[in-house]
C-alpha positions, 0 to 999 in steps of 0.5 A: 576324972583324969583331970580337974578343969581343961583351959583351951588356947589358941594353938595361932597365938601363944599366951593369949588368954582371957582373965577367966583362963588366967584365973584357972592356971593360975589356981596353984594346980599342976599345969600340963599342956597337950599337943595343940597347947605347945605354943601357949605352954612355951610362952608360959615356960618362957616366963618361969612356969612349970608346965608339963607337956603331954602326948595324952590324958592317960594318967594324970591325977585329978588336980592337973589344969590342963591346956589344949587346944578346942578340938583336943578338950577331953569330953567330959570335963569342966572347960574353960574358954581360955583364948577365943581367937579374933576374926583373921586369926588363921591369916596368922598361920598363912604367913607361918606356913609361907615363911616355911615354904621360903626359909632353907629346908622348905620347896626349892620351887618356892625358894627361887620364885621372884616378883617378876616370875610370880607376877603373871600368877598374880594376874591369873588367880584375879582372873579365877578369882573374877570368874568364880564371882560371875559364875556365883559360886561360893565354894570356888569363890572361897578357893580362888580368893585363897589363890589370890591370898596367897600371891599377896603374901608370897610377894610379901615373904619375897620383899622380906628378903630383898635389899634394905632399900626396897625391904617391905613385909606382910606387916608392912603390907598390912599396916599400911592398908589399915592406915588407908582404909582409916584415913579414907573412911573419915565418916566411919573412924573421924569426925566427918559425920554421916554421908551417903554413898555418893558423899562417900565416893566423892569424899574418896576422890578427894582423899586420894588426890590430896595423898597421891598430889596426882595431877591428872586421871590416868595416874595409877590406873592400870594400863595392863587391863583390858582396853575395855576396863581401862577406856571406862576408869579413865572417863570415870576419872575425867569426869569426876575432875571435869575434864573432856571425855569422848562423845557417847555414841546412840546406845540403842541397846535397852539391856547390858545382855543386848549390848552384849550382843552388839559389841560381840557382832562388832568383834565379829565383823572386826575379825572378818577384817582381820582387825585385832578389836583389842589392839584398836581400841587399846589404841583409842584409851592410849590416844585419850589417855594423853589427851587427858595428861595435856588438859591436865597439865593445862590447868593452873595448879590447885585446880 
């Protein structure tokens, strides 16, 4: 046997390793490391151990504990799961690998991309992204997120490099989104008790009207989607904080494919006018939007 007992670590995260992998290095046996392991082996280096580094297993005497990663483990020899990595821990090697792209010696493409020549990516891999889950396909669904993924951190790595002022990272990017999901799920990690979805939705509500102190529903809703997405938020919007929203019209339709067909043979009359459908209802959300922002700040404060 070339080797007495092989302890897997995490080639993403240096160091980790539960007590069953500290008790097998720290068993007074030779420790070597081979390739997958170099992290962990630097950071056991870095704290005054002796551990020998290793192109293969060819060799070796059989007292050596060896480190590698899972997919190096040597068949048949006693392994100890050394470091079993958390859910997201990849995410960690997203970060490293864009780091790379943007530091000297990376892609020059990569290297000079800013927020504004980034954005309209940003919008079209939501788009794909959009378009894999209607299309209900796993596999592009699990691309075009990556795609998505990927935005987000290159906008991350971008604000890393910008003035103290306006600095931010992935980190930041990340903390902050866990400290919201934290402060807006109170029924989960607080003391607020069981709800059920709608108590949940209005509690949400509530949250971020006292966090963002917005004073009327158009606030911080996008006004580059679609007219179509943009109209429904805003009545949703009103109607949560019991402001006028325009008169329904009959629906007659008895299905969303039905309507379907309806709103496309408006477009299509629409176009035989040479009418832009898009334009004039952009126009009907704008108009509304103001609407809402005077009835708003008609209302007395703390209502």
């Amino acid at each position: 046997m070339p080797v007495a007992l092989a302890v897997t670590v995490s080639p993403r995260l240096p160091g980790l390793l539960r007590p069953a992998g500290w008790r097998a290095i720290s068993s007074g046996a030779p420790l070597a490391a081979l390739p997958g392991a170099a992290g962990t082996a630097a950071a056991l280096r870095a704290e005054g151990w002796d551990v020998a580094d290793l192109a293969s297993l060819d060799g070796l005497a059989g007292d050596v504990v060896v480190l590698t990663a899972p997919d190096e483990a040597p068949a048949g020899v006693p392994v100890v799961p050394g470091a079993p990595e958390p859910p997201g821990a990849r995410l960690l090697e997203v970060a490293s690998v864009m780091d790379r792209l943007r530091s000297p010696g990376g892609c020059p493409w990569d290297a000079e991309q800013t927020h504004t020549s980034l954005r309209g990516y940003l919008l079209e891999e939501a788009h794909e992204a959009y378009d894999a889950i209607v299309d209900d396909d796993p596999a592009a669904m699990r691309e075009e997120l990556g795609d998505v993924l990927l935005q987000v951190v290159f906008h991350a790595r971008v604000a890393a490099e910008a003035a103290p002022d306006r600095r931010f990272d992935v980190d930041d990017v990340a903390g902050d989104l866990v400290d919201k999901l934290v402060r807006r799920h109170p029924h989960v990690f607080g003391d607020a008790g069981p709800r059920d979805v709608a108590q949940v939705e209005a509690g949400w509500e509530e949250i971020k009207k006292a966090e963002k102190q917005r004073r009327s529903p158009t606030e911080g809703v996008s006004r580059s989607q679609p007219a179509a997405a943009w109209g429904a938020a805003l009545v949703r919007r009103a109607g949560r904080a019991g402001l006028a929203i325009p008169e329904p019209a009959q629906l007659s339709a008895r299905s969303p494919e039905e309507l379907g067909e309806r709103l496309l043979s408006v477009v299509t009359a629409a176009e035989q006018r040479g009418w832009d459908v898009e334009d004039a209802l952009r126009e009907a959300v704008r108009r509304y939007a103001g609407e809402l922002d005077a009835e708003a700040a008609a209302r007395p404060p703390g209502e």
